[in-house]
C-alpha positions in Angstrom: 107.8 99.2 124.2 105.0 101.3 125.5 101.6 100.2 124.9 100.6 102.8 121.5 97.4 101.4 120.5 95.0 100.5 123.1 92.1 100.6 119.8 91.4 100.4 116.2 88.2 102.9 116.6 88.5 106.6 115.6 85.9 109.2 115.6 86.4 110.3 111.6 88.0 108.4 108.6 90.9 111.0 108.4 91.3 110.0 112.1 91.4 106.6 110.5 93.6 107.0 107.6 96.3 109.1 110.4 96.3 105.4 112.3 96.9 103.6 109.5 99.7 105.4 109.0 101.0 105.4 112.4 100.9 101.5 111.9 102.6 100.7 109.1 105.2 103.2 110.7 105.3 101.3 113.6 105.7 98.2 111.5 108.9 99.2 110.2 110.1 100.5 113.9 109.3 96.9 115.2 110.6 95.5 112.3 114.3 97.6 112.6 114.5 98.7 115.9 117.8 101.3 114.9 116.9 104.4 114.5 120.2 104.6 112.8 120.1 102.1 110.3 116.3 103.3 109.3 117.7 107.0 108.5 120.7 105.4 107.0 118.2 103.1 104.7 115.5 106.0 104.1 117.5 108.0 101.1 117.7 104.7 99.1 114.0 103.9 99.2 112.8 107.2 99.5 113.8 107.5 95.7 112.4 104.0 94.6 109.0 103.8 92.9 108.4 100.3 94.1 109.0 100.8 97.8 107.1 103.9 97.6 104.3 102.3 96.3 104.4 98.9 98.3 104.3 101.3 101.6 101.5 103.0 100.2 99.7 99.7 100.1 100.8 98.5 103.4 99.0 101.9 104.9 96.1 101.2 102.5 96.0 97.6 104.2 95.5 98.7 107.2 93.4 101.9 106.3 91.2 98.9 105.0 91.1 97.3 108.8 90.7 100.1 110.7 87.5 101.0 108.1 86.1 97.5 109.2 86.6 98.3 112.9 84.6 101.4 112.7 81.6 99.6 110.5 82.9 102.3 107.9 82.3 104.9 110.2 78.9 103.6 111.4 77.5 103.7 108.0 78.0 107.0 107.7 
């Protein structure tokens, strides 16, 4: 794979919260490789409470990192 994140800094905490996205999605592409089998997958948890949640803590996770890398935005 192509190197994709060369740092954890960003200028804004939107900027911040669009990375931690981007993460957990690269997660899951690291995780299952197949585009195929994710888009085969994605209509059985995109209708499940619990998987929609547990991915909304998995970009919160990391939202929470990438907050500590940028000192919370220098203190804003």
């Amino acid at each position: 794979m192509d190197t994709w994140l060369t740092s954890l800094r960003t200028d804004t905490p939107q900027a911040g919260f669009e990375l931690a996205i981007k993460l957990a999605r690269m997660g899951v592409k690291y995780t299952q490789p197949s585009a195929e089998a994710r888009d085969r997958l994605r209509p059985a948890y995109a209708e499940d409470a619990n998987a929609l949640i547990a991915s909304s803590q998995v970009v919160a996770i990391n939202f929470q990192t990438i907050a500590s890398a940028n000192d919370y935005w220098r203190s804003a």
